[in-house]
C-alpha positions in Angstrom: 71.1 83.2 88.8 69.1 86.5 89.3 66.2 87.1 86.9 68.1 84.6 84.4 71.4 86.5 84.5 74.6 85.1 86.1 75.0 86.9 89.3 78.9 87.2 90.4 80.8 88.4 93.4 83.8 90.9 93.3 85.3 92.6 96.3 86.7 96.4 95.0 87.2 98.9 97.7 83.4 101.0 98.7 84.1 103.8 96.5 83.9 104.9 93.1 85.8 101.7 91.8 82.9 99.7 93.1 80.4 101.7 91.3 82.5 101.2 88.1 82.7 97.4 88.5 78.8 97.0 88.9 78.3 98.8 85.5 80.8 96.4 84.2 79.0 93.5 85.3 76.0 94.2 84.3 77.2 95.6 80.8 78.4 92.1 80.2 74.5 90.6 81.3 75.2 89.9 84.8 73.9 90.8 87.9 77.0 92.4 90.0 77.4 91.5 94.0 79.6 93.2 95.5 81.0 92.4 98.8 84.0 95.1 99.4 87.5 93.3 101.1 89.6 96.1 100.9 89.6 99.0 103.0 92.3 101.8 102.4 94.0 103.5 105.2 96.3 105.9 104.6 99.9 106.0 105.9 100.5 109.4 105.1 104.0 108.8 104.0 104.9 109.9 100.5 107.4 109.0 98.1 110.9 110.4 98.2 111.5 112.9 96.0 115.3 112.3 94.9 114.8 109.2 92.7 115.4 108.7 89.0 112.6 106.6 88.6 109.5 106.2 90.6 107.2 102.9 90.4 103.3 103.4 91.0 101.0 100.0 91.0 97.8 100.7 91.4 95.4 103.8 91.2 95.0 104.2 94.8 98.4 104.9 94.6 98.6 107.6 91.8 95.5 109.2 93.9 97.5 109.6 97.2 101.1 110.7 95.7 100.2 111.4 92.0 100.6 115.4 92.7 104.4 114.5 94.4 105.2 112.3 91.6 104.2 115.3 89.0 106.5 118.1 91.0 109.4 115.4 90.6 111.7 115.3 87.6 112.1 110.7 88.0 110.6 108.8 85.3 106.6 107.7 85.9 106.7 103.9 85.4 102.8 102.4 86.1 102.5 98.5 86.6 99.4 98.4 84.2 97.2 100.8 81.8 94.7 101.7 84.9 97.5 102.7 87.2 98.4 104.9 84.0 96.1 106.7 82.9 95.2 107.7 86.6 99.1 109.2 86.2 97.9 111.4 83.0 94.8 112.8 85.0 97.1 113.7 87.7 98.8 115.5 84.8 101.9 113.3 85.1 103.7 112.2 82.3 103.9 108.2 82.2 107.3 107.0 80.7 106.9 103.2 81.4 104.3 101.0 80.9 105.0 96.9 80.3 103.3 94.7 78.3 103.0 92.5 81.0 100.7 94.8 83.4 102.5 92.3 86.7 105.3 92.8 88.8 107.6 90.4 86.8 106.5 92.4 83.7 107.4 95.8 85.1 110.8 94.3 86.5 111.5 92.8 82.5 110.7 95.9 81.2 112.9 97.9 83.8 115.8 95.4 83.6 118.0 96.7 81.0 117.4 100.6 82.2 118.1 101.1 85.9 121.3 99.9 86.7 122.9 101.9 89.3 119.6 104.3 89.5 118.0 105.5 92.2 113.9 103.2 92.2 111.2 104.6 94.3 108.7 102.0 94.6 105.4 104.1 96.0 102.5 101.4 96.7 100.7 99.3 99.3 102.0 97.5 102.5 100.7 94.1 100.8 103.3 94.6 97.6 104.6 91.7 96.3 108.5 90.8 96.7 109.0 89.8 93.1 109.2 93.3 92.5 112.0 95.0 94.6 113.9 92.3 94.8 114.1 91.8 90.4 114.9 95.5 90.5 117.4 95.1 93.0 118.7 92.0 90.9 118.8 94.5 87.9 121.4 96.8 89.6 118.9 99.5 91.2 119.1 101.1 94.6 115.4 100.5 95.9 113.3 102.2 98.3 109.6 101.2 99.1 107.6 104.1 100.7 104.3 102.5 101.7 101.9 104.6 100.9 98.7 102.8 102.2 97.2 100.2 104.0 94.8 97.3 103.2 92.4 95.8 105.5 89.8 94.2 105.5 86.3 95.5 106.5 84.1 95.2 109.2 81.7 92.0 107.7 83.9 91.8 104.3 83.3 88.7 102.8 80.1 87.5 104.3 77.5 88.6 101.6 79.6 86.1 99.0 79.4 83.7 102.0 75.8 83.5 102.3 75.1 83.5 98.8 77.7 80.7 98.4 75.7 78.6 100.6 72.5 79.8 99.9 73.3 78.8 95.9 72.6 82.3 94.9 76.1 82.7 92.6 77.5 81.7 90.1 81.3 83.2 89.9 83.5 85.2 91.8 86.0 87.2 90.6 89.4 88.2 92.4 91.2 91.0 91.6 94.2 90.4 94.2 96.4 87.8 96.8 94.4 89.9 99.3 91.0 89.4 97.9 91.8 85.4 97.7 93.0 85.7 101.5 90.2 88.0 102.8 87.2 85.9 102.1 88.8 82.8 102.9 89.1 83.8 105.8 85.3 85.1 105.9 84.3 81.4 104.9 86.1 80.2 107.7 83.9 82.7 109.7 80.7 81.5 108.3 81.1 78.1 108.1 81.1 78.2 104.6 84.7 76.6 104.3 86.6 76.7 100.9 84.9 73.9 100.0 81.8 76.6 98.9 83.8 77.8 95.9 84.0 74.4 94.3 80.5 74.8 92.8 80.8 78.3 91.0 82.9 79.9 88.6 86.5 81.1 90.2 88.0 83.9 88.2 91.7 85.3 89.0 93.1 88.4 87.7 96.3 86.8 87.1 98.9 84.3 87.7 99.9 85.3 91.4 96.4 85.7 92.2 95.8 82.4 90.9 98.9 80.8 92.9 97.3 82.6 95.8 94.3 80.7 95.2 95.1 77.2 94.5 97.8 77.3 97.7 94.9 78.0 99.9 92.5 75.2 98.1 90.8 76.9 95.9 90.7 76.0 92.3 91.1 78.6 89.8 88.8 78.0 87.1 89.7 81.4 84.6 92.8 83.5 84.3 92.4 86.4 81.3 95.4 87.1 78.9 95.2 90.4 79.7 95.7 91.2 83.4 92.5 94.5 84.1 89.5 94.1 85.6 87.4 94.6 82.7 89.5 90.9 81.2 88.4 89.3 84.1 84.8 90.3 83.4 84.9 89.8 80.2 86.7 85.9 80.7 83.8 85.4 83.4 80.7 86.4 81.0 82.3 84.1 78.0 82.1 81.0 80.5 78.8 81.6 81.4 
């Protein structure tokens, strides 16, 4: 702990969603590390512009091809309320939300609607399958237009590393598959191992994240009903 507070590790991108995080942290009474894993690179692709229906999954997303997606008469479906209401400030009318804010939850939601219509699925080149191939299952004509990259940084990973072994944290907090794989591999890197996760707090955003996890050897300890980052925190600060 830092000056009695529970300090805890997340790995948002080096922009403004890391900023926002930290005051999240620390507005639950914990000190915030944060050790970015993702890195954003831009494709430059965006998506195509005949579909009936259009499928954006994260905010990164809605912030590369949010002003194509408004000039385009398909239906705005977001994966979760984040990816949404980045939609409405792009001045883009969101028609589809699910309750469930995870590919399987978009796909239910989507099920009973798109048979025989066109899907643009605009995201990431680390999307999950579950998606494109339930919509598929549901009768749609998919296409995936990847609209970014994710890598990870230069050294990403190594602060949580040190403070793992140095006994300096007390919970870390994944928000993605990619975050789980990421450090792992930076705790390879250090000599840290997996094994330095087994004495801190492991949070997952949500139940692939968590799959991600445990098929790599690391035990999930807190998965949040609700599937945002602010959940996550929230699950974190009530455990310790």
């Amino acid at each position: 702990m830092s000056d009695g507070k529970p300090r805890v590790a997340f790995f948002r991108p080096d922009d403004e969603r890391a900023k926002r995080a930290e005051d999240t942290v620390r507005e639950r009474g914990m000190e915030p590390l944060s050790d970015p894993l993702l890195e954003v690179r831009e494709t430059g692709e965006l998506p195509r512009a005949d579909a009936d229906y259009v499928v954006l999954t994260s905010v990164t997303g809605v912030e590369i091809a949010g002003e194509s997606v408004g000039k385009s008469e398909a239906v705005a479906c977001a994966i979760g309320p984040k990816t949404a209401d980045a939609l409405r400030e792009a001045e883009v009318k969101v028609d589809v939300v699910p309750e469930e804010y995870t590919s399987g939850g978009l796909v239910e939601t989507l099920a009973g609607r798109v048979g025989g219509a066109r899907v643009e699925v605009a995201r990431s080149d680390h999307g999950s399958d579950e998606l494109i191939e339930g919509l598929v299952g549901a009768g749609a004509y998919v296409h995936e237009t990847v609209l970014y990259a994710l890598r990870r940084p230069s050294g990403g990973g190594e602060k949580t590393a040190y403070a793992l072994r140095d006994g300096e944290l007390d919970a870390v907090l994944f928000t993605s598959s990619l975050t789980v794989e990421h450090l792992v591999v930076a705790l390879d890197e250090t000599g840290v191992g997996v094994d330095g996760l087994d004495d801190v707090l492991v949070c997952a955003i949500g139940a692939p994240t968590r799959e991600t996890a445990e098929s790599m050897g690391v035990e999930v300890d807190v998965v949040p009903e609700e599937a945002t980052f602010e959940s996550l925190v929230e699950s974190a600060a009530n455990r310790l």
